[in-house]
C-alpha positions in Angstrom: 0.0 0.0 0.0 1.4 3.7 -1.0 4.3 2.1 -2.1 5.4 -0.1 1.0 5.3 -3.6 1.7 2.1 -5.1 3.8 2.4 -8.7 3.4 5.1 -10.9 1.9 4.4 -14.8 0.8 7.3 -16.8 -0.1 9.8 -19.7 1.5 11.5 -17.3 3.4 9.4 -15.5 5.2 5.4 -15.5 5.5 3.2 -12.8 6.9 1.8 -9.1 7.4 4.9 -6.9 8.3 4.7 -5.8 11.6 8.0 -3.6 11.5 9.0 -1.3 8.4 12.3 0.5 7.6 12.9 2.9 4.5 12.8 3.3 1.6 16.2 3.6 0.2 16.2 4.6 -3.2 19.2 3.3 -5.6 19.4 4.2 -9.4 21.7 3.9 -11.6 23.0 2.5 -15.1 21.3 6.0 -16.9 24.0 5.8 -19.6 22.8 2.8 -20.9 19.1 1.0 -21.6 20.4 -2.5 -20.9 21.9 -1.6 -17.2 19.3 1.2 -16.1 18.1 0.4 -12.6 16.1 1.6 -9.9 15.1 0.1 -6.6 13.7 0.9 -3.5 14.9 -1.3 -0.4 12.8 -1.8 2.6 14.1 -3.4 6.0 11.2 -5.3 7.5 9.7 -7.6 9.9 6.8 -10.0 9.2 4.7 -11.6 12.1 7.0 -14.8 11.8 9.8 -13.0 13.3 11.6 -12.9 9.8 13.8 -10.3 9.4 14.4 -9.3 5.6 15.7 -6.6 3.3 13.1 -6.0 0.3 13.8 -4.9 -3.2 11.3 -3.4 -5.3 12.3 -3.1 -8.9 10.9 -0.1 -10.2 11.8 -1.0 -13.9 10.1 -4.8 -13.8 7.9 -3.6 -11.4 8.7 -6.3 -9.1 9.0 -7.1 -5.5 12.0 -9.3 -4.6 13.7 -10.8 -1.0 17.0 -9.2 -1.3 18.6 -11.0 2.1 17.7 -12.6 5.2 19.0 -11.2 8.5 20.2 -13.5 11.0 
């Protein structure tokens, strides 16, 4: 919702996110079509006590699980 993470679903981690972080915004790559990027990471924690960084891929338009925190 507006942009942020609510709930994630995967393997990793599984539920609403109960604790949000960010965003960081990253871009890069402009002097080329092939190797434009632009994310947004997120720190968060879901309701099974995962802790993960997020990556939203503004180009694919795509939510990914950048890393797991230990």
């Amino acid at each position: 919702q507006h942009g942020r993470p609510e709930w994630i679903g995967s393997p990793v981690a599984s539920g609403r996110v109960v604790q949000l972080a960010g965003p960081w915004r990253t871009t890069g790559g402009w002097w080329s079509h092939e190797q434009r990027f632009a994310y947004d990471y997120f720190d968060v924690q879901t309701s099974d006590g995962c802790v993960a960084r997020l990556r939203f891929d503004h180009l694919a338009r795509r939510w990914q699980i950048d890393g797991v925190y230990d």
